[in-house]
C-alpha positions as semicolon CSV with decimal commas, in nm:
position;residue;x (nm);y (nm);z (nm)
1;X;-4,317;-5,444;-13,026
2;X;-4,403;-5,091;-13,060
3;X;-4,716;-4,947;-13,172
4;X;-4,506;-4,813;-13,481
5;X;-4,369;-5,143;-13,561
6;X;-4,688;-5,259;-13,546
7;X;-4,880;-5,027;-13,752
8;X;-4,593;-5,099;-14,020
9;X;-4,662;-5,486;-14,008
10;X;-5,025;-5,400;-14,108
11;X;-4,994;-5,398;-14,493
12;X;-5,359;-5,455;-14,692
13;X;-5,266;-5,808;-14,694
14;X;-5,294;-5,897;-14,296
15;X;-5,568;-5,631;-14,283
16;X;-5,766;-5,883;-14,499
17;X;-5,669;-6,140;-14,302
18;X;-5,721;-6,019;-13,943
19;X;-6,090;-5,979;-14,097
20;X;-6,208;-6,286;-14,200
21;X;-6,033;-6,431;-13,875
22;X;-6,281;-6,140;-13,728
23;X;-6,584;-6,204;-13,894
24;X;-6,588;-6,567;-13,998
25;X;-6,271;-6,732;-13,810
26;X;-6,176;-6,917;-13,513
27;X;-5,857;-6,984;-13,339
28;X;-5,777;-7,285;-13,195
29;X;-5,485;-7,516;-13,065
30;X;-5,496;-7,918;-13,072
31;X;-5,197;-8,078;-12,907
32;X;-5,017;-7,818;-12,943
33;X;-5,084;-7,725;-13,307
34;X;-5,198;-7,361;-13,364
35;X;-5,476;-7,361;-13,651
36;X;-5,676;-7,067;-13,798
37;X;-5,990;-7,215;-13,954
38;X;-6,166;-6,955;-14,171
39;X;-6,537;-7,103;-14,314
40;X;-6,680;-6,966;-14,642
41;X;-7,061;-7,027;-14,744
């Protein structure tokens, strides 16, 4: 993927999303299961 391509991906919506992952997430795999967990006060 080019850095075009991905700059084009980046719409407000996966912005938003790439920061709470950031700030307040966690990735994590369980038996092979991919999970983002995101916790809210």
């Amino acid at each position: 993927m080019s850095l075009i391509e991905l700059v084009d991906y980046i719409d407000a919506d996966v912005a938003y999303l790439l920061g709470l992952i950031t700030a307040r997430g966690e990735l994590s795999e369980n038996n092979g299961v991919k999970q983002i967990l995101i916790e809210f006060p």
